[in-house]
PDB file of N, CA, C and O in Angstrom, chain B, residues numbered from 101:
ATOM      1  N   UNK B 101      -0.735  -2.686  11.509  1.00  0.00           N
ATOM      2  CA  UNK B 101      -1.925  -3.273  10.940  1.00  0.00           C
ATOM      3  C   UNK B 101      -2.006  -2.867   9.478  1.00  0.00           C
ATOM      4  O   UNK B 101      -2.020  -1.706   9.070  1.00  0.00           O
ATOM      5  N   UNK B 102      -2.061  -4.016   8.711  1.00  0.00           N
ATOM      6  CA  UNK B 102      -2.730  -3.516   7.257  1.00  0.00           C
ATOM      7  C   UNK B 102      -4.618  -3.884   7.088  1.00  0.00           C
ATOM      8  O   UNK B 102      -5.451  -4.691   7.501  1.00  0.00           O
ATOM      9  N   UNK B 103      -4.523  -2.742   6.247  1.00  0.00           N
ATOM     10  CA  UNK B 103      -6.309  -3.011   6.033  1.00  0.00           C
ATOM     11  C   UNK B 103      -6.063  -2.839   3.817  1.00  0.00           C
ATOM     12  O   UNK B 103      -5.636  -1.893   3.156  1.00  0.00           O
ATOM     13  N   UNK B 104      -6.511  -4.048   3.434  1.00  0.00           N
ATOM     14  CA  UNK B 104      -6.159  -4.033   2.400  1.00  0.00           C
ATOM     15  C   UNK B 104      -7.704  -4.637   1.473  1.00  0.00           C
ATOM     16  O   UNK B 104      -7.891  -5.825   1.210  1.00  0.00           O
ATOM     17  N   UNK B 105      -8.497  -3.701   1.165  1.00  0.00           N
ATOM     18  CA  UNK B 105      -9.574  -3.994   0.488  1.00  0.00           C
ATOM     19  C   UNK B 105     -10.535  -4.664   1.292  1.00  0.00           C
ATOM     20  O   UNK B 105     -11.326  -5.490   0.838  1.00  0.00           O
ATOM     21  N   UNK B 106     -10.436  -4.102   3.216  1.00  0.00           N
ATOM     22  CA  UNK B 106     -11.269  -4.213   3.836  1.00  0.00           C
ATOM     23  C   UNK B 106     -10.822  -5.246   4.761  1.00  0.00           C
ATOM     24  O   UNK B 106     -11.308  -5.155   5.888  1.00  0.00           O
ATOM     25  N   UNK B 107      -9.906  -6.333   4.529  1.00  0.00           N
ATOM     26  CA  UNK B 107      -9.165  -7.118   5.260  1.00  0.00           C
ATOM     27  C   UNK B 107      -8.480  -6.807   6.030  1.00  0.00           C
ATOM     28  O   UNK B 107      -7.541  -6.093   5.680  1.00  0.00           O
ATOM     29  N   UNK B 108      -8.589  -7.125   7.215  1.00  0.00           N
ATOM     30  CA  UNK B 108      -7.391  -5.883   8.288  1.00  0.00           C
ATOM     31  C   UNK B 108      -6.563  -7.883   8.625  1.00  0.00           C
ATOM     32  O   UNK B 108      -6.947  -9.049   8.707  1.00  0.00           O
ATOM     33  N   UNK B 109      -5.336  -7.093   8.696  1.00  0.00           N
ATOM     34  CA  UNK B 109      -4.170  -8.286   8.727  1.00  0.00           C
ATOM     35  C   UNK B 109      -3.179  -7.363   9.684  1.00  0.00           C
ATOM     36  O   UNK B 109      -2.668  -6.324   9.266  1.00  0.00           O
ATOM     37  N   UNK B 110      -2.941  -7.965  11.248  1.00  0.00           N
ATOM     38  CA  UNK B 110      -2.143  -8.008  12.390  1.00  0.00           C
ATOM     39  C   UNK B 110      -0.803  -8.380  12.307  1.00  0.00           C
ATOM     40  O   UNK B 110      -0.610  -9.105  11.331  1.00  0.00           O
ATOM     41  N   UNK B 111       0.392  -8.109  13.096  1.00  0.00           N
ATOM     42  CA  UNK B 111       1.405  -8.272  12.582  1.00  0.00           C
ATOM     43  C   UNK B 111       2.245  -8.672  11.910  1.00  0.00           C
ATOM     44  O   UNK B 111       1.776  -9.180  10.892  1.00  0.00           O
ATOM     45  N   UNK B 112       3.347  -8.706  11.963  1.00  0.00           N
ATOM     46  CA  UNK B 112       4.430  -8.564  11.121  1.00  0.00           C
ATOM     47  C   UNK B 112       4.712  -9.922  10.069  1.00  0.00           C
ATOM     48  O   UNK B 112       4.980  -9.960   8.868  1.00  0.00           O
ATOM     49  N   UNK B 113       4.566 -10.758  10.862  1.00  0.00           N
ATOM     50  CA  UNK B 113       4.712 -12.111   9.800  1.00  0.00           C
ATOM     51  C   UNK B 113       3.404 -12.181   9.046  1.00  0.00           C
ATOM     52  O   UNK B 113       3.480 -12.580   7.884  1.00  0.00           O
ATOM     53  N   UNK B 114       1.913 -11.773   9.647  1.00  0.00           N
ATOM     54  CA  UNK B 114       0.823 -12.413   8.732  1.00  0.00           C
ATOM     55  C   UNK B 114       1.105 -11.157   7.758  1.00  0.00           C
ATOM     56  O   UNK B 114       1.320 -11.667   6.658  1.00  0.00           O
ATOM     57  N   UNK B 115       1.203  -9.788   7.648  1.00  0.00           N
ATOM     58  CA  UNK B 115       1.214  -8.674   6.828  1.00  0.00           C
ATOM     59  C   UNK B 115       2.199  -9.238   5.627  1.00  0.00           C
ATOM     60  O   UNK B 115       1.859  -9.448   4.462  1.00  0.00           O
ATOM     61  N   UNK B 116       3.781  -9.467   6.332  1.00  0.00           N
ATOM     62  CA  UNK B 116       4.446 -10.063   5.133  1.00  0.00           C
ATOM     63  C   UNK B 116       4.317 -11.030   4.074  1.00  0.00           C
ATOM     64  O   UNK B 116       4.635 -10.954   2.887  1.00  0.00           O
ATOM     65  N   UNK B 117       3.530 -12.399   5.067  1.00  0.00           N
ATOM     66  CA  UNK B 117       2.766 -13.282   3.863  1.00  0.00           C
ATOM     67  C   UNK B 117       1.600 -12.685   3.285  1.00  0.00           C
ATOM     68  O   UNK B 117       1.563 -13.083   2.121  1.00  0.00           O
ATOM     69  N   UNK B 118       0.615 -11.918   3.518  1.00  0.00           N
ATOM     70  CA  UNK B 118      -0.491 -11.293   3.212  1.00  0.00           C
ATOM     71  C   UNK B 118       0.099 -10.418   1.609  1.00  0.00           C
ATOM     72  O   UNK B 118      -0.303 -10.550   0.454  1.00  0.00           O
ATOM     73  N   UNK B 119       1.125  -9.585   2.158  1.00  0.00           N
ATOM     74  CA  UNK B 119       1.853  -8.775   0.507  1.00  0.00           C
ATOM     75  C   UNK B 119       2.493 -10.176  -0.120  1.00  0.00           C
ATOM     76  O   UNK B 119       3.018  -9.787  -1.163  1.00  0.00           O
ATOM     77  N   UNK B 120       2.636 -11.088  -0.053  1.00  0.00           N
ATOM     78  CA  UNK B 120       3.368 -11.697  -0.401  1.00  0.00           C
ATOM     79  C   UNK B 120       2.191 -12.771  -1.566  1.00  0.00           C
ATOM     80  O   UNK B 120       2.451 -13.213  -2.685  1.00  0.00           O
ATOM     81  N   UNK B 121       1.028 -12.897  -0.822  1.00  0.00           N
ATOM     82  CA  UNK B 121       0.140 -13.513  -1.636  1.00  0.00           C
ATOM     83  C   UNK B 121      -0.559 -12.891  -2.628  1.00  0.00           C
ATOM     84  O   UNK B 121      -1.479 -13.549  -3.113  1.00  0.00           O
ATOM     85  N   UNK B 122      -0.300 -11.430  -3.199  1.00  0.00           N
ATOM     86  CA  UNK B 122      -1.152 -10.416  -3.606  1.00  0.00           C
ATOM     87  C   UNK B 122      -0.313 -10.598  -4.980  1.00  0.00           C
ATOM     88  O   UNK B 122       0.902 -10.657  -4.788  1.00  0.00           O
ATOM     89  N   UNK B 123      -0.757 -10.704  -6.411  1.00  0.00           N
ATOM     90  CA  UNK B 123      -0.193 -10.810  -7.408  1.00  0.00           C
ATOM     91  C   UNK B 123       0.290  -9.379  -8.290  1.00  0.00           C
ATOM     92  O   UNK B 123      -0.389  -8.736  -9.092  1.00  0.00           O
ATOM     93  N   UNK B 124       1.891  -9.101  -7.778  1.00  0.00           N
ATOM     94  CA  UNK B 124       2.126  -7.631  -7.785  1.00  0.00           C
ATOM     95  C   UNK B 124       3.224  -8.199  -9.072  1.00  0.00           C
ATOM     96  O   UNK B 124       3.936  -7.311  -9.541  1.00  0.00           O
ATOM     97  N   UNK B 125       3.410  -9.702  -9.701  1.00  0.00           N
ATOM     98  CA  UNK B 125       4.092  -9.004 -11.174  1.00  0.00           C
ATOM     99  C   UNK B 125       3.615  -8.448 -12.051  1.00  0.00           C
ATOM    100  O   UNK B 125       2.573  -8.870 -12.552  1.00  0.00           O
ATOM    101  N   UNK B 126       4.227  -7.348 -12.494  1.00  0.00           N
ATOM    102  CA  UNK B 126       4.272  -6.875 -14.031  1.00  0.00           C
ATOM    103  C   UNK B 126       3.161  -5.406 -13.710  1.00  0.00           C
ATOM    104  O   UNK B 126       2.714  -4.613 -14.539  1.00  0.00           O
ATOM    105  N   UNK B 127       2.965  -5.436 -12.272  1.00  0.00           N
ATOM    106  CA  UNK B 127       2.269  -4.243 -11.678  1.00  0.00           C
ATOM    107  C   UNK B 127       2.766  -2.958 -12.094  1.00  0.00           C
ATOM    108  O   UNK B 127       3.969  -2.735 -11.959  1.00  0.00           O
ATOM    109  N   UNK B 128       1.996  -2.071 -12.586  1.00  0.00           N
ATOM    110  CA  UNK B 128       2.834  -0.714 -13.065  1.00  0.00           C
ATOM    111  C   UNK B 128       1.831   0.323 -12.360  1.00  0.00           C
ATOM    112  O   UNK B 128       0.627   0.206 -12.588  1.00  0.00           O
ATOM    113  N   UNK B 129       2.259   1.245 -11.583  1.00  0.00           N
ATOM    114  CA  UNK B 129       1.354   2.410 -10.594  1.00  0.00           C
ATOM    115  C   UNK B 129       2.283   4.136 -11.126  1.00  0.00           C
ATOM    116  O   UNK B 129       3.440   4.547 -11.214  1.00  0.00           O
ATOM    117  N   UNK B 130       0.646   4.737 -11.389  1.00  0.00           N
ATOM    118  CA  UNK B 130       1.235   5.991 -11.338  1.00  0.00           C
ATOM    119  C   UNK B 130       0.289   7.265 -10.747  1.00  0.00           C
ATOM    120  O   UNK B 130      -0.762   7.713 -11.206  1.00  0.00           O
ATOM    121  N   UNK B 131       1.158   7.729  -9.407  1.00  0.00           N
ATOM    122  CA  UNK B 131       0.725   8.289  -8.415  1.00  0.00           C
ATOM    123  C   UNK B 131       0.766   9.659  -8.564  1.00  0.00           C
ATOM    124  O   UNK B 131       1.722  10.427  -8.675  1.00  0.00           O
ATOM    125  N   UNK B 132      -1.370   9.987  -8.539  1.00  0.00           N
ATOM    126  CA  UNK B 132      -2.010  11.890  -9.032  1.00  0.00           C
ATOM    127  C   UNK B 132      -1.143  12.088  -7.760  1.00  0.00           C
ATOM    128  O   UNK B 132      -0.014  12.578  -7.736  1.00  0.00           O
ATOM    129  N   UNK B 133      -1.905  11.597  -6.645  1.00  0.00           N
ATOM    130  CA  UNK B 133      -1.391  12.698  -6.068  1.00  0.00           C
ATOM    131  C   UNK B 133      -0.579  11.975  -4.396  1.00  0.00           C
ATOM    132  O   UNK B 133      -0.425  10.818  -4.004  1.00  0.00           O
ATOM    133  N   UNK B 134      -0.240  13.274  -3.817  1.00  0.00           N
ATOM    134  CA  UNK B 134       0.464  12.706  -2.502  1.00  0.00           C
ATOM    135  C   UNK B 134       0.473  13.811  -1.209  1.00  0.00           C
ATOM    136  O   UNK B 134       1.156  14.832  -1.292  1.00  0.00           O
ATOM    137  N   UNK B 135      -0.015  13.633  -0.495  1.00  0.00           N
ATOM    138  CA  UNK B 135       0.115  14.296   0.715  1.00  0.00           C
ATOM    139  C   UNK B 135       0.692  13.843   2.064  1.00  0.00           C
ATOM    140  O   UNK B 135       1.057  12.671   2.159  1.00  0.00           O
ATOM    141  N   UNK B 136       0.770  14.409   2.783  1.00  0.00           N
ATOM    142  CA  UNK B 136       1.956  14.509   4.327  1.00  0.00           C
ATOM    143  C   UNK B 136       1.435  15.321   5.205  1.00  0.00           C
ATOM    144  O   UNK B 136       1.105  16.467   4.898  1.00  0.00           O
ATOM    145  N   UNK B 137       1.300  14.834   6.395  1.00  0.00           N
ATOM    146  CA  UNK B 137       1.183  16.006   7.737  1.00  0.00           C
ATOM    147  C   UNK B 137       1.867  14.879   8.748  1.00  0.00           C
ATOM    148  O   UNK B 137       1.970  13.653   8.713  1.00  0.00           O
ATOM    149  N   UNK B 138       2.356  16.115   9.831  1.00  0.00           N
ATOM    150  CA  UNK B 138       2.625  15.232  11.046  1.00  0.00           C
ATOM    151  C   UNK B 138       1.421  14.508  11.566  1.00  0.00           C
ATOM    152  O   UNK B 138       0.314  14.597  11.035  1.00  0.00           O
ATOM    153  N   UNK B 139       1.676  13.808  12.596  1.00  0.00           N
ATOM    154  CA  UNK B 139       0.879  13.188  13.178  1.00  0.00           C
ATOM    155  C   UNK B 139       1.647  12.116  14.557  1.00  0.00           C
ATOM    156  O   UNK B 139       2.610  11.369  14.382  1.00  0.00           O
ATOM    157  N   UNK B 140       0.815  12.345  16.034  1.00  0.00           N
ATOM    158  CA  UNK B 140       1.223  11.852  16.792  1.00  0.00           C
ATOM    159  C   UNK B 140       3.234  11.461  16.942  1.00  0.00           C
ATOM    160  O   UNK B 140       3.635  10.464  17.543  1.00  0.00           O
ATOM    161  N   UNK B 141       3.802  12.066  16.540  1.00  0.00           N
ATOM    162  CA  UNK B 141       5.054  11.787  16.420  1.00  0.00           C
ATOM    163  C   UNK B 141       5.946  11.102  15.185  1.00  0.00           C
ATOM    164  O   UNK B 141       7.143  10.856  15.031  1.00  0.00           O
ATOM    165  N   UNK B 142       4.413  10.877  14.171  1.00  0.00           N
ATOM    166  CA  UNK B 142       5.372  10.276  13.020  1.00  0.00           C
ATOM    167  C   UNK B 142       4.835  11.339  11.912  1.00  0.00           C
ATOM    168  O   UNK B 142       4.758  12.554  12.095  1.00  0.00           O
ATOM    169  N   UNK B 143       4.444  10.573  10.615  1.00  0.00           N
ATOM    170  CA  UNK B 143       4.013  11.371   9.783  1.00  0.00           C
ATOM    171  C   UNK B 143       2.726  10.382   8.494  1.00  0.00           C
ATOM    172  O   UNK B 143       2.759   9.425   7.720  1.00  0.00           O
ATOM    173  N   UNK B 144       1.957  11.207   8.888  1.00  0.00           N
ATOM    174  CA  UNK B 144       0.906  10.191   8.087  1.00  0.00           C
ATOM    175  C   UNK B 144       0.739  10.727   6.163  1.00  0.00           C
ATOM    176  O   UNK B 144       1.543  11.530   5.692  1.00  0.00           O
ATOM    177  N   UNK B 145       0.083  10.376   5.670  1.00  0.00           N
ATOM    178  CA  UNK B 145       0.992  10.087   4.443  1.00  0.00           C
ATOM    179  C   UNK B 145      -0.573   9.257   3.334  1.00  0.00           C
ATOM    180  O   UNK B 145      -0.889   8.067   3.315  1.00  0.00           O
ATOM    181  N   UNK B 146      -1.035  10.075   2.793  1.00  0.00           N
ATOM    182  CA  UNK B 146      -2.023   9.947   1.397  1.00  0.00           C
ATOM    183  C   UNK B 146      -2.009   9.736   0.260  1.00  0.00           C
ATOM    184  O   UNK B 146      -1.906  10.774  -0.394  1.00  0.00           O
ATOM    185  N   UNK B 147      -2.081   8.607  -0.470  1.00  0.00           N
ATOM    186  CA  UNK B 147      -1.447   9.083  -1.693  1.00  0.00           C
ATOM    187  C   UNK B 147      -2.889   8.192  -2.471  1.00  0.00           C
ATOM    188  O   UNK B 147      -3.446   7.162  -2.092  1.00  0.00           O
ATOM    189  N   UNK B 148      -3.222   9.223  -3.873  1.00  0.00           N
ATOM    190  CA  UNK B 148      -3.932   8.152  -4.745  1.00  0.00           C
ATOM    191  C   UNK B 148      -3.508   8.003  -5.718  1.00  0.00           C
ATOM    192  O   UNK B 148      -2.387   8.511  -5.738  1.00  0.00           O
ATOM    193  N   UNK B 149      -3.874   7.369  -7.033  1.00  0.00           N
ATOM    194  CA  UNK B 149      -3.271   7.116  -8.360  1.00  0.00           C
ATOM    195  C   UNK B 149      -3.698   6.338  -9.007  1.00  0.00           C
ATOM    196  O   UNK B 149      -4.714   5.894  -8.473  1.00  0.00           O
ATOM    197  N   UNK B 150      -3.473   5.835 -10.010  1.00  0.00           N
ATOM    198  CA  UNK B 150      -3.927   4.669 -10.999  1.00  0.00           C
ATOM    199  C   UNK B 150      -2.914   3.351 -10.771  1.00  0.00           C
ATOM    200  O   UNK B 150      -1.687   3.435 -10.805  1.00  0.00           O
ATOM    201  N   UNK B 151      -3.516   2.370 -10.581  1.00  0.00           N
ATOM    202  CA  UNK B 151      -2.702   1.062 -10.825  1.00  0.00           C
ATOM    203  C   UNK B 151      -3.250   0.249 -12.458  1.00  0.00           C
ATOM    204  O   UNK B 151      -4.436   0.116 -12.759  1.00  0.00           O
ATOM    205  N   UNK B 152      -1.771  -0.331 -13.563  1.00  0.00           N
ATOM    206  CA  UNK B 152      -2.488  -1.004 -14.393  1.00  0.00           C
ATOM    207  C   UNK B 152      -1.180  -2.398 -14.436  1.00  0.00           C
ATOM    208  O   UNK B 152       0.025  -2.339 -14.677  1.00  0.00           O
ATOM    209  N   UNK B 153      -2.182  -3.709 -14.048  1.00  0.00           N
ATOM    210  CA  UNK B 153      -1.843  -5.025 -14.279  1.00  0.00           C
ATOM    211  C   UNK B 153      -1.595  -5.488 -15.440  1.00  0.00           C
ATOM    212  O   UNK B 153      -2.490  -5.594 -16.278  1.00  0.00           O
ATOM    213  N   UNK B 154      -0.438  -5.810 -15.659  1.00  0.00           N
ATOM    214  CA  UNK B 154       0.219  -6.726 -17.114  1.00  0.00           C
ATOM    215  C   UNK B 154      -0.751  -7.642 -17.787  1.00  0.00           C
ATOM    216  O   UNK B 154      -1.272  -8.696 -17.422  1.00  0.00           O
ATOM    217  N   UNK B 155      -0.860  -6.780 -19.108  1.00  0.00           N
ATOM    218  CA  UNK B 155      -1.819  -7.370 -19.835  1.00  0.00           C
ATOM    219  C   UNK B 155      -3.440  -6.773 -19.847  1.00  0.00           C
ATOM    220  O   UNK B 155      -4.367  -7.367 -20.398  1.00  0.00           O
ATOM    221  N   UNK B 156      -3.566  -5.476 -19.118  1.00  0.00           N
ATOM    222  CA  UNK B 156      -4.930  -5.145 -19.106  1.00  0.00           C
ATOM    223  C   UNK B 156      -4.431  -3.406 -19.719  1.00  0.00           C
ATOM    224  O   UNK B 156      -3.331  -2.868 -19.590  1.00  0.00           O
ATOM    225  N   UNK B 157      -5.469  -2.951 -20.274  1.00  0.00           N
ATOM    226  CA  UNK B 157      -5.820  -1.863 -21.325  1.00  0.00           C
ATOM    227  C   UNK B 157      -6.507  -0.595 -20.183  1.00  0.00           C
ATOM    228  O   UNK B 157      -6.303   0.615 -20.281  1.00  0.00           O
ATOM    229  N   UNK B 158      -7.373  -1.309 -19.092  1.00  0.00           N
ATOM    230  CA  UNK B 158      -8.056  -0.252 -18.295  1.00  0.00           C
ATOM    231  C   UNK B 158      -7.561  -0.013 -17.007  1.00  0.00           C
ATOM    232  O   UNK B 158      -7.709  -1.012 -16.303  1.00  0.00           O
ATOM    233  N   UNK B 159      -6.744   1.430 -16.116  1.00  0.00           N
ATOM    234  CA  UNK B 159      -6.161   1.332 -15.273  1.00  0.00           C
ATOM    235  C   UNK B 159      -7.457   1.726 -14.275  1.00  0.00           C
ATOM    236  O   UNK B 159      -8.474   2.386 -14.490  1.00  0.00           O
ATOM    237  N   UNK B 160      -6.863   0.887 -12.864  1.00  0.00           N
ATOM    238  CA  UNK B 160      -7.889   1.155 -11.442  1.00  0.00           C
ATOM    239  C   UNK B 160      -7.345   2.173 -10.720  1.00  0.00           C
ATOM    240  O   UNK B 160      -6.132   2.267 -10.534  1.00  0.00           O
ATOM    241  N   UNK B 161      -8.191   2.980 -10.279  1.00  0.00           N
ATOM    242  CA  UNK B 161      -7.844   3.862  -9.449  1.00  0.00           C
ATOM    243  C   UNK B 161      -7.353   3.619  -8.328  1.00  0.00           C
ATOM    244  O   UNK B 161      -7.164   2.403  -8.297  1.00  0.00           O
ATOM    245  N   UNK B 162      -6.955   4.197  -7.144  1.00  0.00           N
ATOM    246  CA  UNK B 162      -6.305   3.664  -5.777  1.00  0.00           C
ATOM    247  C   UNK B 162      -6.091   4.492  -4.811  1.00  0.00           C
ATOM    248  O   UNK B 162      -5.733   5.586  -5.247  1.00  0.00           O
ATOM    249  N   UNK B 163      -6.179   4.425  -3.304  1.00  0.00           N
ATOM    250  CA  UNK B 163      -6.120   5.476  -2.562  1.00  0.00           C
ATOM    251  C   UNK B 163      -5.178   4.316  -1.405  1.00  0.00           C
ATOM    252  O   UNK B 163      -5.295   3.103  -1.229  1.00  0.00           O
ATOM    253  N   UNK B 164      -4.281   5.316  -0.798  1.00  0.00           N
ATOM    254  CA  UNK B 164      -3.595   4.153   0.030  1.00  0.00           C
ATOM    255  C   UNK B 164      -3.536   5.007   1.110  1.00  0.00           C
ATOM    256  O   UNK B 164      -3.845   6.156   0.795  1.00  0.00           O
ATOM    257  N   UNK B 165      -3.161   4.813   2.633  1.00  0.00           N
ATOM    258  CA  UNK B 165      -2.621   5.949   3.204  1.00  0.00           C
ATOM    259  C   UNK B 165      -2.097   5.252   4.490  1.00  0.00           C
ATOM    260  O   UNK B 165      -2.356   4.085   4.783  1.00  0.00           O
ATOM    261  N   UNK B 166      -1.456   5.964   5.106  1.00  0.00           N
ATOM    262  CA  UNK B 166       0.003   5.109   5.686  1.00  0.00           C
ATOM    263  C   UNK B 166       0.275   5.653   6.925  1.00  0.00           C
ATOM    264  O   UNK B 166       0.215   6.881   6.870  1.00  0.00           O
ATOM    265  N   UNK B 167       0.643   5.085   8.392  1.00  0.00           N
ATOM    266  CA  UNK B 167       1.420   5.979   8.872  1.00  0.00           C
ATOM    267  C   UNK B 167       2.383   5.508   9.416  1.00  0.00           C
ATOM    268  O   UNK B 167       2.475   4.596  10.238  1.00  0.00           O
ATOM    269  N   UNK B 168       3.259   6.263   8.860  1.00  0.00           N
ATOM    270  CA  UNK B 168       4.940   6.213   9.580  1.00  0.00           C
ATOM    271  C   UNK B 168       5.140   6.527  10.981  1.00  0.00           C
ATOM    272  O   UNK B 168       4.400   7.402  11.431  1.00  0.00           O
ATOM    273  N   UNK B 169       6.102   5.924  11.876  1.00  0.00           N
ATOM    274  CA  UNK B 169       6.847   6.219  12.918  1.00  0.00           C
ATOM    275  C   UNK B 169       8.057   6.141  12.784  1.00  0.00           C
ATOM    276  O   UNK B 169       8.536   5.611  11.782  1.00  0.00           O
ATOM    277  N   UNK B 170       8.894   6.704  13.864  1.00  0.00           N
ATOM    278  CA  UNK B 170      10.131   7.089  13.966  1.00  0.00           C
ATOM    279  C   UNK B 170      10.633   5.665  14.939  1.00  0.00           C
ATOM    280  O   UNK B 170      10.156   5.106  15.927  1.00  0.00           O
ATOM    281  N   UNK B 171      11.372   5.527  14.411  1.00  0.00           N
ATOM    282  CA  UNK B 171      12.368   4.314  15.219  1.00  0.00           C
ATOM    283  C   UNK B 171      14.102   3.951  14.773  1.00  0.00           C
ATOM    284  O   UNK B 171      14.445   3.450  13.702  1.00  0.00           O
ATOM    285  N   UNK B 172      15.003   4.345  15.875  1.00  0.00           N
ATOM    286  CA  UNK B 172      16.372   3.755  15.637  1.00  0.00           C
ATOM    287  C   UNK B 172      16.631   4.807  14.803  1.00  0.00           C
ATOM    288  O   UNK B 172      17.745   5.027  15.279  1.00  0.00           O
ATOM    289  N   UNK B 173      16.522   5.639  13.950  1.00  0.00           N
ATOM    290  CA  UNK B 173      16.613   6.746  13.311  1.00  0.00           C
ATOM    291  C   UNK B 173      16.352   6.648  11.592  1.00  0.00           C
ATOM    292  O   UNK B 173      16.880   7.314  10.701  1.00  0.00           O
ATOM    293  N   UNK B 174      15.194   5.407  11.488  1.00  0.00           N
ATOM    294  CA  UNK B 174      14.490   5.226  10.688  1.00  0.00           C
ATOM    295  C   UNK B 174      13.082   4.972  10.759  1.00  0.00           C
ATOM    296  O   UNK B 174      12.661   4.848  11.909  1.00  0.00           O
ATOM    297  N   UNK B 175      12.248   4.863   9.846  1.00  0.00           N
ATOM    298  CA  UNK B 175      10.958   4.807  10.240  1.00  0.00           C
ATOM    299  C   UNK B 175      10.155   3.704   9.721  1.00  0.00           C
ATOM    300  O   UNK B 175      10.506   3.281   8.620  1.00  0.00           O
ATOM    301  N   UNK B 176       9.346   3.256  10.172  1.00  0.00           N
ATOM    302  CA  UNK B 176       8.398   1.995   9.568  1.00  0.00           C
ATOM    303  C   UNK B 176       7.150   2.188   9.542  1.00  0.00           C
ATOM    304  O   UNK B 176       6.752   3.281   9.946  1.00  0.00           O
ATOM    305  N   UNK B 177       6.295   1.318   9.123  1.00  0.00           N
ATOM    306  CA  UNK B 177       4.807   1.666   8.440  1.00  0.00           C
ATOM    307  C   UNK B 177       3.593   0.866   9.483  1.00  0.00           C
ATOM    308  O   UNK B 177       3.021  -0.195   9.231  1.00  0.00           O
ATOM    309  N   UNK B 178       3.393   1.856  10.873  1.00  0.00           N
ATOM    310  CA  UNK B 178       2.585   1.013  11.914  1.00  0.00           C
ATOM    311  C   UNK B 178       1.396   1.027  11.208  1.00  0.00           C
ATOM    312  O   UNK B 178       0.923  -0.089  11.425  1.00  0.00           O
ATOM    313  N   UNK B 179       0.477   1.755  10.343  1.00  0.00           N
ATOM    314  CA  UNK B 179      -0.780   1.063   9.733  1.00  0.00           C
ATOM    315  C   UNK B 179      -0.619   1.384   8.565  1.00  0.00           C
ATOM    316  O   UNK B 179       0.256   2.113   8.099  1.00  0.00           O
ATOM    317  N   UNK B 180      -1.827   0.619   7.814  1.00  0.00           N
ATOM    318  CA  UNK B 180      -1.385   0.890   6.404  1.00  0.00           C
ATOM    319  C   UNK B 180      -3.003   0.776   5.845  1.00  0.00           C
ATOM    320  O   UNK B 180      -3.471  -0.354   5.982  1.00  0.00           O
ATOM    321  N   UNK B 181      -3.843   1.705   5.287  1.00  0.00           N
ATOM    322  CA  UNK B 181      -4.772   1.309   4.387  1.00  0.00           C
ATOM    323  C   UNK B 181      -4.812   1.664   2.787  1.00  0.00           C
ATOM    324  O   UNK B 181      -4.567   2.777   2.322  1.00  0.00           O
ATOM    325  N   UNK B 182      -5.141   0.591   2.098  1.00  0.00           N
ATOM    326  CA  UNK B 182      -5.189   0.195   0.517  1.00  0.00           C
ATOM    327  C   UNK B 182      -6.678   0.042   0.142  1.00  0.00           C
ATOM    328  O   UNK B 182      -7.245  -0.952   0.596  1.00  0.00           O
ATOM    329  N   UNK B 183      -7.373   0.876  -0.610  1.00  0.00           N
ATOM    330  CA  UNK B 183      -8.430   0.563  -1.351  1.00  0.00           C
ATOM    331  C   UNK B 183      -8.374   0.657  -2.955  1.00  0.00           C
ATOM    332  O   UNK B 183      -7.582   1.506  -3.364  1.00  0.00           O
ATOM    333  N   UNK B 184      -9.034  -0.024  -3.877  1.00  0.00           N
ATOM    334  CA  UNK B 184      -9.598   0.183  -5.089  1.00  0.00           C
ATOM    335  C   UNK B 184     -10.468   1.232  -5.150  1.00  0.00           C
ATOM    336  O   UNK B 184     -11.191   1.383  -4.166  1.00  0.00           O
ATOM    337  N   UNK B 185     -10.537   1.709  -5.721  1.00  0.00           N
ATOM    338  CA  UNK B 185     -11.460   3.281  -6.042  1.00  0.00           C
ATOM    339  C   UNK B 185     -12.504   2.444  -7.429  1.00  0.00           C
ATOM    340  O   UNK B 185     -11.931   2.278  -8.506  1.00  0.00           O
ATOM    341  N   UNK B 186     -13.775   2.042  -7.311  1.00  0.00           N
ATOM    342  CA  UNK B 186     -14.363   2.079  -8.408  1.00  0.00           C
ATOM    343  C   UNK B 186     -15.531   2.853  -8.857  1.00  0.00           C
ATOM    344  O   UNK B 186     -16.222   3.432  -8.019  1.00  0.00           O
ATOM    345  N   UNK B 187     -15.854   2.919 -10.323  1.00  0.00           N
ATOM    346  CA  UNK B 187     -16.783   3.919 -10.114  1.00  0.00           C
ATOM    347  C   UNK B 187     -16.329   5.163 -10.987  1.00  0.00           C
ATOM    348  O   UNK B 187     -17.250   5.638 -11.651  1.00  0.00           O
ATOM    349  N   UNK B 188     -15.496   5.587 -11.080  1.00  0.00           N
ATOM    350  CA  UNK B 188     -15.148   6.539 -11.402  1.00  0.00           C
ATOM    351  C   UNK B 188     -14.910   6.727 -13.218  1.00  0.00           C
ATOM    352  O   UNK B 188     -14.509   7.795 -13.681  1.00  0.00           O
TER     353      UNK B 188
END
């Protein structure tokens, strides 16, 4: 499941068109901070930072956080939440 600015989007094909409709050229991100703990067998995963869009002067803040599982002896991203941080 992704939850992306409050939108929760269900598997695998709607998630892929869902990133796919989100206007990520010329996107530049740079990530304060990042954290990790296990969790239920995978590893869940925090990170916030600034995002700034091509052509804009003021960067948005961002908090994302993720969790990984183990599969085949790689891992994939069973949920995923993305917010804008404003305000700050």
């Amino acid at each position: 499941m992704l939850s992306f600015e409050g939108a929760q989007t269900l598997g695998d094909a709607a998630i892929v068109e869902k990133l796919a409709s989100l206007p990520l050229d010329g996107l530049r991100h740079q990530v304060a901070t990042k954290d990790a703990q296990p969790c239920e067998g995978g590893i869940l995963i925090n990170v916030t930072g600034q995002l700034l869009a091509g052509g804009e002067s003021n960067p948005q803040f961002f908090c994302q956080t993720f969790l990984l599982k183990p599969e085949g002896g790689s891992y994939y991203v069973q949920n995923d939440i993305f917010r804008l941080v404003y305000g700050l």
